[in-house]
C-alpha positions in Angstrom: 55.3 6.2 -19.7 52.0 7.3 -18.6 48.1 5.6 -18.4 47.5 7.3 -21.8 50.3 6.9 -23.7 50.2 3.0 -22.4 46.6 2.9 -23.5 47.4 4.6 -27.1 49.9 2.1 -27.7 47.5 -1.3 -27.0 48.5 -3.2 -30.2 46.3 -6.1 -29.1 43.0 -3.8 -29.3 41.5 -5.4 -32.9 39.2 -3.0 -34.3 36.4 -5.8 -34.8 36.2 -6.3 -31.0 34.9 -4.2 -28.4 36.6 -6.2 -25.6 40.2 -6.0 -24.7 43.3 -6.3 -22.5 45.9 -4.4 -21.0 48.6 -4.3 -18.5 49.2 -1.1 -16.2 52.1 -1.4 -13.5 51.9 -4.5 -12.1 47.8 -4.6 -12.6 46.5 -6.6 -15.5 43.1 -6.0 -17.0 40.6 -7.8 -19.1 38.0 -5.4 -20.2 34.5 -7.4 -21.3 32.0 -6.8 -24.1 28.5 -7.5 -22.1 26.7 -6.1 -24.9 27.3 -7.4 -28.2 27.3 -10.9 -28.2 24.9 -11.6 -25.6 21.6 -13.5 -25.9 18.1 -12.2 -25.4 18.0 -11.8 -21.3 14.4 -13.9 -21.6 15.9 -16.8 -22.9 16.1 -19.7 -20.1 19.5 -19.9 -18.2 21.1 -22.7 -19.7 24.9 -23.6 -20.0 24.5 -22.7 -23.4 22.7 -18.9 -22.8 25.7 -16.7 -22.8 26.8 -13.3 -22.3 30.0 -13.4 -23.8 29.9 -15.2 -26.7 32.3 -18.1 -27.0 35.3 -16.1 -28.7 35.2 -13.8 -25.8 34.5 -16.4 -22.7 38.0 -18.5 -24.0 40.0 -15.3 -24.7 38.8 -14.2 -20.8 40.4 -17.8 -20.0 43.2 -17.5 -22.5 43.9 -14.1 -20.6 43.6 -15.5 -16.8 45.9 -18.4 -17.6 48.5 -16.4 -19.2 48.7 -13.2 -16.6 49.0 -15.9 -14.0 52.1 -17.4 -15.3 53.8 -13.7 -15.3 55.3 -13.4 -12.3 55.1 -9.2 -12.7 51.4 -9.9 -12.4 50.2 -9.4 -8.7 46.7 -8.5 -9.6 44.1 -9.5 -12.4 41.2 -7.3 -12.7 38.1 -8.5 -14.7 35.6 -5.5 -15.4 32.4 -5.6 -16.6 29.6 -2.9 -17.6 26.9 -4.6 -15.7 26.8 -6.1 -12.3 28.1 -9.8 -11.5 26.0 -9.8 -8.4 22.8 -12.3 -8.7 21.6 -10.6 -5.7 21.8 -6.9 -7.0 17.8 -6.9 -8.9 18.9 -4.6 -11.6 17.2 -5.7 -15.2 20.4 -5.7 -16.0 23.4 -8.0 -15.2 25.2 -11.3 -14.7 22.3 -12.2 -12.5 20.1 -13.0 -15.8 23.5 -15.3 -17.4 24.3 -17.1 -13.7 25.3 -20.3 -15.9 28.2 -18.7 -17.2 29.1 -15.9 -14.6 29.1 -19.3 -12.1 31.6 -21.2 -15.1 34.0 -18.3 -15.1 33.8 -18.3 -11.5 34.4 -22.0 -11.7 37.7 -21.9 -14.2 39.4 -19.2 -12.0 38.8 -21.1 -8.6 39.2 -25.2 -10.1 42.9 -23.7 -12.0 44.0 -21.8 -8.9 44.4 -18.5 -10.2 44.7 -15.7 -7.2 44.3 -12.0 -7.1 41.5 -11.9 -9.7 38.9 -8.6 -8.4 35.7 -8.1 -10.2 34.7 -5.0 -11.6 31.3 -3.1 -12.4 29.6 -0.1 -13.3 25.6 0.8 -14.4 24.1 1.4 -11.6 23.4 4.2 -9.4 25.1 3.1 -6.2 28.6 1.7 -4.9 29.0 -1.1 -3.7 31.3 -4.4 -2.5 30.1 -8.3 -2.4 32.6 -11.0 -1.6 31.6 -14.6 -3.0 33.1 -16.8 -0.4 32.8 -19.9 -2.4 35.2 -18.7 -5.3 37.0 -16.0 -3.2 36.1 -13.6 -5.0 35.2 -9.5 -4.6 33.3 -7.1 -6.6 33.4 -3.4 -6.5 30.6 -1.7 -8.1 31.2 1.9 -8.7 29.3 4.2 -9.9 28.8 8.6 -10.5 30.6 9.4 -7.5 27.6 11.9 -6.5 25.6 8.5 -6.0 25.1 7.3 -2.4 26.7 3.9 -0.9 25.0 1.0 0.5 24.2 1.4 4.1 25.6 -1.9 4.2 28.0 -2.4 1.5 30.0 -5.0 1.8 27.9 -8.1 1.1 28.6 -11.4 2.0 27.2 -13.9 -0.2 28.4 -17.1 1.7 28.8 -18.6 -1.8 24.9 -18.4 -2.9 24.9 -15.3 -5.0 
C-alpha cells in the first residue's frame, strides 16, 4: 500500500480530535494538537499550564508506551507545529509551556523508551538541537526556500 492510501485508512483518527497517530513502515508517529487545548501563553509556567491538554498529554504517553512494546517499531516520531526548543525566541512554542515539554521529556527518558525524534515546523528556518540530558533531537523544518542556521545543530547540554 502506499503513504496515502495508509493515511485514508487511519481508523483511529476521531473526528472530535485534531491530534492523531499512525504507523508508516517501520516509523511510528504521534501527530500533536498545539493549538486547541492550550492555555493563554501569559499565564505563569506551572505544572499545571499546559499545551496539550490532559486527554492529549496521557494519549502521547499511552502512544510511547505501546509503540515501544512493538518490536516492528524502530523509530517513534513526535511532531509538533511549533518549536520544542526553549532557546529558539519565537512567540511561539514549547519554550512558553517548559513545565510540560520538560515532563514529556521526563516520561520518555525515566521509562526508557529509545528512538523517539522530535519534530517541528512554524518558523522560517531549519534547524537541529540535541537535548543531551533526555537524549533527545529535534529537526525543525521549514519552506525549503528558507535559509539554515549557520550553525545548526545545537547542543543544549541539557539546559534548553
Amino acid at each position: 500500500t502506499n503513504f496515502r492510501q495508509e493515511c485514508q485508512d487511519m481508523s483511529i483518527i476521531n473526528s472530535y480530535e485534531r491530534y492523531y497517530w499512525f504507523e508508516y513502515g517501520n516509523a511510528a508517529f504521534f501527530v500533536l494538537d498545539t493549538r486547541t487545548y492550550r492555555d493563554v501563553s501569559w499565564k505563569p509556567d506551572t505544572i499545571s499550564k499546559t499545551m496539550l491538554g490532559s486527554k492529549q498529554k496521557q494519549q502521547l504517553k499511552m502512544w510511547l508506551l505501546s509503540s515501544t512494546n512493538q518490536s516492528s517499531i524502530q523509530a517513534k516520531f513526535i511532531v509538533s507545529g511549533v518549536m520544542w526548543a526553549a532557546s529558539a525566541r519565537i512567540g511561539d512554542g514549547w519554550r512558553l509551556y517548559l513545565s510540560e515539554r520538560n515532563e514529556i521529556f521526563d516520561f520518555i527518558k525515566f521509562n526508557q523508551i529509545n528512538s523517539v525524534v522530535l519534530l517541528s515546523g512554524d518558523v522560517h528556518f531549519g534547524a537541529i538541537w540535541y537535548y543531551k540530558h533526555w537524549n533527545l533531537y529535534e529537526f525543525s523544518a521549514s519552506p525549503i526556500h528558507t535559509f539554515p542556521f549557520a550553525c545548526n545543530l545545537m547542543d543544549t547540554k541539557g539546559i534548553d
